[in-house]
TORKOL-4160 file (C-alpha; in steps of 0.2 Angstrom, whole numbers, padded with zeros to 4 digits, m for minus):
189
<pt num="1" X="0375" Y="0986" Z="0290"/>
<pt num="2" X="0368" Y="0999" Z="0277"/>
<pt num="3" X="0353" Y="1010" Z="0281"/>
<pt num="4" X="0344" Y="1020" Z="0268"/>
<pt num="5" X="0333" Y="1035" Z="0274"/>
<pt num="6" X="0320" Y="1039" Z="0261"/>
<pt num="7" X="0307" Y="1056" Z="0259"/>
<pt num="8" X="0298" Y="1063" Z="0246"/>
<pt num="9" X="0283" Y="1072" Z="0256"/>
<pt num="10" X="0290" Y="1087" Z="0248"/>
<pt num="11" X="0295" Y="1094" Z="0232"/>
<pt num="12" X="0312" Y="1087" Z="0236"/>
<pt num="13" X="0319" Y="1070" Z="0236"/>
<pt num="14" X="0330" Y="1065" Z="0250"/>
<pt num="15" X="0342" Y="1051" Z="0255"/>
<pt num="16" X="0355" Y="1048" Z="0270"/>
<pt num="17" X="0366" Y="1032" Z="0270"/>
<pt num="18" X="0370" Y="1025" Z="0288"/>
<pt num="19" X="0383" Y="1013" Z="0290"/>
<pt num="20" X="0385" Y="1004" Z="0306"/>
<pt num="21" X="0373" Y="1016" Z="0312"/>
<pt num="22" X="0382" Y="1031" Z="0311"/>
<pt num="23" X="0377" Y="1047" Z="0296"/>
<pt num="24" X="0386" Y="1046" Z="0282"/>
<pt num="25" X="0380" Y="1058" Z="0270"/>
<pt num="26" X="0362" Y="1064" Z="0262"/>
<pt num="27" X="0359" Y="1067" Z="0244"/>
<pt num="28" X="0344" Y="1079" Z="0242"/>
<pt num="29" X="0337" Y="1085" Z="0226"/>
<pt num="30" X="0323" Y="1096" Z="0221"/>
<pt num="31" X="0310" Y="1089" Z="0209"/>
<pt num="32" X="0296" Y="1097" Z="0207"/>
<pt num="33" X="0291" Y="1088" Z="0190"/>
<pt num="34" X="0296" Y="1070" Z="0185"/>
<pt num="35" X="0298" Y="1065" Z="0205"/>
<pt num="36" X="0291" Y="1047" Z="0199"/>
<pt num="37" X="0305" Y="1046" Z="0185"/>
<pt num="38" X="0319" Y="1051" Z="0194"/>
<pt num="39" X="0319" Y="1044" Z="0212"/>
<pt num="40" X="0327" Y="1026" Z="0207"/>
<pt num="41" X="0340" Y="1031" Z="0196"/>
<pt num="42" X="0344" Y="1046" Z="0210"/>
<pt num="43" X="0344" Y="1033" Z="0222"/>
<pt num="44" X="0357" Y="1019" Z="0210"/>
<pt num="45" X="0368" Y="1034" Z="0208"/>
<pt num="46" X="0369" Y="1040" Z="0228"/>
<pt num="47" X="0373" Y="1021" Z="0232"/>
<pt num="48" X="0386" Y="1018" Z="0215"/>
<pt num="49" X="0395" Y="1033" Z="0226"/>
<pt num="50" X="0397" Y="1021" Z="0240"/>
<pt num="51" X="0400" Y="1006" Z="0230"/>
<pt num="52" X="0384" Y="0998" Z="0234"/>
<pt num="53" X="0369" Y="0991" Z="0226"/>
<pt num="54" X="0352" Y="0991" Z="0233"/>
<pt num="55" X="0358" Y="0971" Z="0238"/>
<pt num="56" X="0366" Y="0979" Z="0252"/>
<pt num="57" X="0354" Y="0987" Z="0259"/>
<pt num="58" X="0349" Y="0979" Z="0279"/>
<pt num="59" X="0336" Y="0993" Z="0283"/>
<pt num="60" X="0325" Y="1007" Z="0278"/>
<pt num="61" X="0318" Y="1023" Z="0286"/>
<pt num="62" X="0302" Y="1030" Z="0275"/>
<pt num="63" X="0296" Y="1045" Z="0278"/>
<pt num="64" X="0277" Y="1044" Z="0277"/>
<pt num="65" X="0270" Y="1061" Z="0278"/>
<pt num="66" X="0260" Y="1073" Z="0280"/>
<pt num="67" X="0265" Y="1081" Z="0263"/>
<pt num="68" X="0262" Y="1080" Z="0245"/>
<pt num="69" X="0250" Y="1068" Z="0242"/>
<pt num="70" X="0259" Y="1061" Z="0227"/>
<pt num="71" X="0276" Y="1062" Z="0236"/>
<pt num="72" X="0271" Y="1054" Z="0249"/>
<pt num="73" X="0266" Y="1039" Z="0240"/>
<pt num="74" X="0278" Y="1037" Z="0230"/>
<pt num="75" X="0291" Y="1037" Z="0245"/>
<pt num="76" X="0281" Y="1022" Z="0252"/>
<pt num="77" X="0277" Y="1013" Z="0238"/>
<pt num="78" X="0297" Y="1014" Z="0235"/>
<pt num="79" X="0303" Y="1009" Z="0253"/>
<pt num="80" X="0289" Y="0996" Z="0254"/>
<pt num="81" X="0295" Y="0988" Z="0238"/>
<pt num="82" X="0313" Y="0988" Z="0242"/>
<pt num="83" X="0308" Y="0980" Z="0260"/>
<pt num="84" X="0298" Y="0967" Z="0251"/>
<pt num="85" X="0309" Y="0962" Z="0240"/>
<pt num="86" X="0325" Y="0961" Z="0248"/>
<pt num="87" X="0317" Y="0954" Z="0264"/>
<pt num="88" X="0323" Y="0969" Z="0275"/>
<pt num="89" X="0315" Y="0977" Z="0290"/>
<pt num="90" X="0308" Y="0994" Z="0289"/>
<pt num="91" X="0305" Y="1008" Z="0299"/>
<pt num="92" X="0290" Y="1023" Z="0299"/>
<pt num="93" X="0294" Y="1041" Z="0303"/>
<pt num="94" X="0280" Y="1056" Z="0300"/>
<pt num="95" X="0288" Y="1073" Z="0291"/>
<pt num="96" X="0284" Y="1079" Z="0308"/>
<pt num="97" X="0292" Y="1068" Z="0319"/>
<pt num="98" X="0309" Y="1069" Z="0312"/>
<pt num="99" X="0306" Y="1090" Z="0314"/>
<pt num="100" X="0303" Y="1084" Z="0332"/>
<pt num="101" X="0318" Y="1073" Z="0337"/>
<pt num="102" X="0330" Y="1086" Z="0326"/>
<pt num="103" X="0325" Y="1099" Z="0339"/>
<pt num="104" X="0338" Y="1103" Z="0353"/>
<pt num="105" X="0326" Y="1113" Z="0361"/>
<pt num="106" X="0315" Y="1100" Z="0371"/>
<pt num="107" X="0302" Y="1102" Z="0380"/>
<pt num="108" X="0282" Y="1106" Z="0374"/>
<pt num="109" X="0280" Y="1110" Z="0358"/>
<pt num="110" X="0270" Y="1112" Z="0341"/>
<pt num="111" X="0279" Y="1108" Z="0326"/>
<pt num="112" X="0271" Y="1110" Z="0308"/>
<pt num="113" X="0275" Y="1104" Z="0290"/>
<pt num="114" X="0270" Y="1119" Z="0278"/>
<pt num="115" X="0258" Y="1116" Z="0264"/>
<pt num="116" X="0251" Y="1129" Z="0248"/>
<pt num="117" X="0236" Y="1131" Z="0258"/>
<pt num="118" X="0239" Y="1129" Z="0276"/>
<pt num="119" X="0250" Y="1118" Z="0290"/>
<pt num="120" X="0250" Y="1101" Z="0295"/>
<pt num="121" X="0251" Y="1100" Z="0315"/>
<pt num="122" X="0260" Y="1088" Z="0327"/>
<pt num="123" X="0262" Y="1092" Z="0347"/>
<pt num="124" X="0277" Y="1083" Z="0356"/>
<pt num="125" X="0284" Y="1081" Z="0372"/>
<pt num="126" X="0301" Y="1083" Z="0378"/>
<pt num="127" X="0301" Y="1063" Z="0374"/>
<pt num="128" X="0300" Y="1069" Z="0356"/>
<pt num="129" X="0281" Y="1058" Z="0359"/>
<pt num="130" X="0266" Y="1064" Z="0349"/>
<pt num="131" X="0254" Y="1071" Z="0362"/>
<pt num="132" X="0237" Y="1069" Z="0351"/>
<pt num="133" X="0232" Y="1065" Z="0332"/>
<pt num="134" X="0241" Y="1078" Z="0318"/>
<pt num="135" X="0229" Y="1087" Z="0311"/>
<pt num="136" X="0228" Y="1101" Z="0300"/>
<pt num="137" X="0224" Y="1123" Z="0298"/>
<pt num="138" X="0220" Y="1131" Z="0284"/>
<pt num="139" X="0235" Y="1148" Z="0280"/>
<pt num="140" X="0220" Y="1159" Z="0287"/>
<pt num="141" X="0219" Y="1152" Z="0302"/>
<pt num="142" X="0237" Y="1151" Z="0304"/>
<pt num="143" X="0238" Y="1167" Z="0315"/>
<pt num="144" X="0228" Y="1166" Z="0326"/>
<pt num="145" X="0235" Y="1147" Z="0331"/>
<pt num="146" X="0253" Y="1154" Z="0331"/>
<pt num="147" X="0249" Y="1166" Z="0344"/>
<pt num="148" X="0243" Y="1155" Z="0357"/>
<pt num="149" X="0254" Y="1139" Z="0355"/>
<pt num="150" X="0273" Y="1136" Z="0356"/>
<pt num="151" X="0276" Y="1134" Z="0337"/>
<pt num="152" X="0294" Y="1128" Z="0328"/>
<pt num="153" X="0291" Y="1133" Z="0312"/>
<pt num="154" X="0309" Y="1129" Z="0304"/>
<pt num="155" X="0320" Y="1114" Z="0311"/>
<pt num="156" X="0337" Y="1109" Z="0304"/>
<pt num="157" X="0337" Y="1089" Z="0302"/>
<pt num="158" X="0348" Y="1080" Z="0313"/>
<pt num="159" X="0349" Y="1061" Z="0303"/>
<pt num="160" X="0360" Y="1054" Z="0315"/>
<pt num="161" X="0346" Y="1057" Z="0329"/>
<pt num="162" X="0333" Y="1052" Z="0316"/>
<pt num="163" X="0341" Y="1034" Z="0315"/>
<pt num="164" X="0344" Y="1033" Z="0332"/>
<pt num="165" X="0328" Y="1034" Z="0336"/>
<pt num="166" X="0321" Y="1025" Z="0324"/>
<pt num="167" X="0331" Y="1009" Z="0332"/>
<pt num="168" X="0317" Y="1011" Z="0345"/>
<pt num="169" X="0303" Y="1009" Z="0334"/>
<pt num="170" X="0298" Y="0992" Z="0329"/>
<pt num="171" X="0299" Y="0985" Z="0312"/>
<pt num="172" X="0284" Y="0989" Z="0304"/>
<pt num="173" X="0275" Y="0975" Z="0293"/>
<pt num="174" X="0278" Y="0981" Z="0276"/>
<pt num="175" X="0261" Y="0977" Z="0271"/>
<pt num="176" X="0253" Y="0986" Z="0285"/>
<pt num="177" X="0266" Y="1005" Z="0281"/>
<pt num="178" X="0254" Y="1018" Z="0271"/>
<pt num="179" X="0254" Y="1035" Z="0267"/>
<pt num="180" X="0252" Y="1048" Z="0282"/>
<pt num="181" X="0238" Y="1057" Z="0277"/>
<pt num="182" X="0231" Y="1070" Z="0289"/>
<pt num="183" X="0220" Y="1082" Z="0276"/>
<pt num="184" X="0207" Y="1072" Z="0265"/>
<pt num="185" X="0207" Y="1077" Z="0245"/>
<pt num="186" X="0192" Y="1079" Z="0238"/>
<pt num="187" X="0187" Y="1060" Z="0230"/>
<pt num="188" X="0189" Y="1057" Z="0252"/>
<pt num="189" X="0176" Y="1070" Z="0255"/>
């Protein structure tokens, strides 16, 4: 079975291929502009590599975000029409989450997903659980949060323990997977 992990809440996009559950490899590029013009044939060329076509695709891991508004979309809008299409399960994980279960440090803690202006925010148990809504602080108030809470700031992904936990999260309805947005834009306000 073939499992694609998709994000692009950042200025990157990323891919890992799973097979039979186990990491294979992740392509990652940065693309700052053209995002939207580049993800599809990025992702037909990471899957030619394995001799595979998007036919061959069982499952999906999206990351939804927090992060780049546009990024984030597009991520979904990609994951959601490949599930649709192909009839294939998929599987929500936050850009915060996956910083979460990476960590080998368990226990308590803050994690964040840096922005221009400020941080997005998740707290976590040891169970890699999220402990109340995200939420998010502006770069000036960044300070004087850091010194009173447990913060990891940087986190080295572990996609082998990102798809083994996401085999413990339900399918998600591809209708009902959206965005992750945590700070409103100003249409919302």
């Amino acid at each position: 079975m073939n499992t694609i992990y998709i994000d692009t809440h950042s200025n990157k996009i990323e891919f890992a291929l799973f097979q039979n559950g186990k990491f294979i490899e992740v392509f990652q590029e940065s693309s700052t502009q053209n995002q939207s013009s580049n993800i599809i044939p990025f992702l037909i060329e990471f899957l030619k590599k394995y001799h595979l076509t998007v036919h061959d695709i069982a499952d999906i891991i999206v990351v939804n975000g927090p992060g780049s508004f546009t990024g984030a979309r597009l991520g979904v809008t990609i994951a959601k029409s490949l599930a649709y299409t192909l009839n294939i399960s998929i599987r929500v994980m936050s850009s915060i989450l996956i910083k979460a279960i990476s960590n080998q440090e368990k226990g308590h803690h803050w994690f964040i997903e840096k922005e221009k202006n400020g941080y997005y925010v998740g707290e976590f148990n040891d169970l890699d659980e999220l402990l109340n809504d995200y939420f998010y602080i502006k770069n000036s108030e960044y300070e004087l949060f850091l010194s009173s809470h447990d913060v990891i700031e940087e986190v080295e992904l572990s996609y082998q323990l990102i798809y083994d936990y996401s085999r413990l999260l339900a399918p998600h309805n591809v209708h009902s997977v959206n965005p992750l947005y945590v700070k409103l834009i100003e249409v919302q306000r």
